[in-house]
N, C-alpha and C positions, 0 to 999 in steps of 0.2 A: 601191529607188532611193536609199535615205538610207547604204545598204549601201557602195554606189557610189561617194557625196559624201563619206563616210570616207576611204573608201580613197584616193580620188583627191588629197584635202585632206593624207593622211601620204603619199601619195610626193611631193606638192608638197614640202611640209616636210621632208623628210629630202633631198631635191636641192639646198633652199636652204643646208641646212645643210653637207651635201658642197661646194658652191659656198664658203662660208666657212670649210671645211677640217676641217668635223666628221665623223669619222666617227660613224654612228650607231650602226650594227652595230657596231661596237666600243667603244661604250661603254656600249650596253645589256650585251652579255657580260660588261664588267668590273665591272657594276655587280650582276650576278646575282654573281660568283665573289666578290667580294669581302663581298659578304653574312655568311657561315659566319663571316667573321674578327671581321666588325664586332660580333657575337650575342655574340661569344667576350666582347666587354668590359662586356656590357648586367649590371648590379646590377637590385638589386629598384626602384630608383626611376627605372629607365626605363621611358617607358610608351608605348605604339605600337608602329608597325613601320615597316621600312625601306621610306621610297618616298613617306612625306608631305611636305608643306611645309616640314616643320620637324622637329627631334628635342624629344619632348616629356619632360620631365625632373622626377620631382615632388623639391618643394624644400619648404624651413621654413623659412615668412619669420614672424618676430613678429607677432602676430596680424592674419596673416592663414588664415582657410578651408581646407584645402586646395589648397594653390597649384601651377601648377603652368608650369614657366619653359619657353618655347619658343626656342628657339635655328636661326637657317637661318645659311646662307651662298649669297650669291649676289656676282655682278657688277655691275658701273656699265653692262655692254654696250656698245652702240652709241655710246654717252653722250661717252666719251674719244675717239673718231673724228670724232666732232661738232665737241668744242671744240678738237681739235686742225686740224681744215677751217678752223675759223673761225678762227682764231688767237684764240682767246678759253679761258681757263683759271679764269676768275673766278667760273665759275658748278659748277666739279666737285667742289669740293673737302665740299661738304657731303654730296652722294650716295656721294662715298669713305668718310667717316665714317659714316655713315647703315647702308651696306651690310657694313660692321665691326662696329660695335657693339650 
């Protein structure tokens, strides 16, 4: 039954996403093909693999431990449709920077 709930729960998901013009199938595909090229730039201080949170990267910071620097990139999302509904723009500018840096 939990079988079911899955399944049910990603074609949910992936209709909402077609509904805001994402193809899924197409960027799961692009996201396998594109794989081989990405492996192609990994040095020995990459560490992981493709498909986490984040790229993990090990670094040498002054004494610190073995360190080791994560890096994502994501969106603001919904966030800029919001403040632009509202006519209100005073509250994005931090989740811009946030989601950059």
């Amino acid at each position: 039954m939990a079988t079911d709930a899955v399944a049910l729960q990603r074609i949910v998901v992936k209709k909402a996403y077609a509904r805001a013009g994402v193809d899924v199938d197409l960027a799961n595909k692009l996201k396998r093909g594109i794989g081989a090229f990405v492996r192609q730039t990994y040095g020995p201080q990459v560490l992981g693999k493709i498909g986490g949170f984040g790229g993990l990267f090990r670094a040498s910071f002054p004494g610190m431990r073995e360190p080791v620097l994560v890096a994502s990139i994501d969106g603001v999302g919904t966030k800029l449709k919001i403040a632009f509904a509202m006519n209100k723009h005073d509250t994005v500018g931090m989740d811009l920077v946030n989601h950059c840096v």
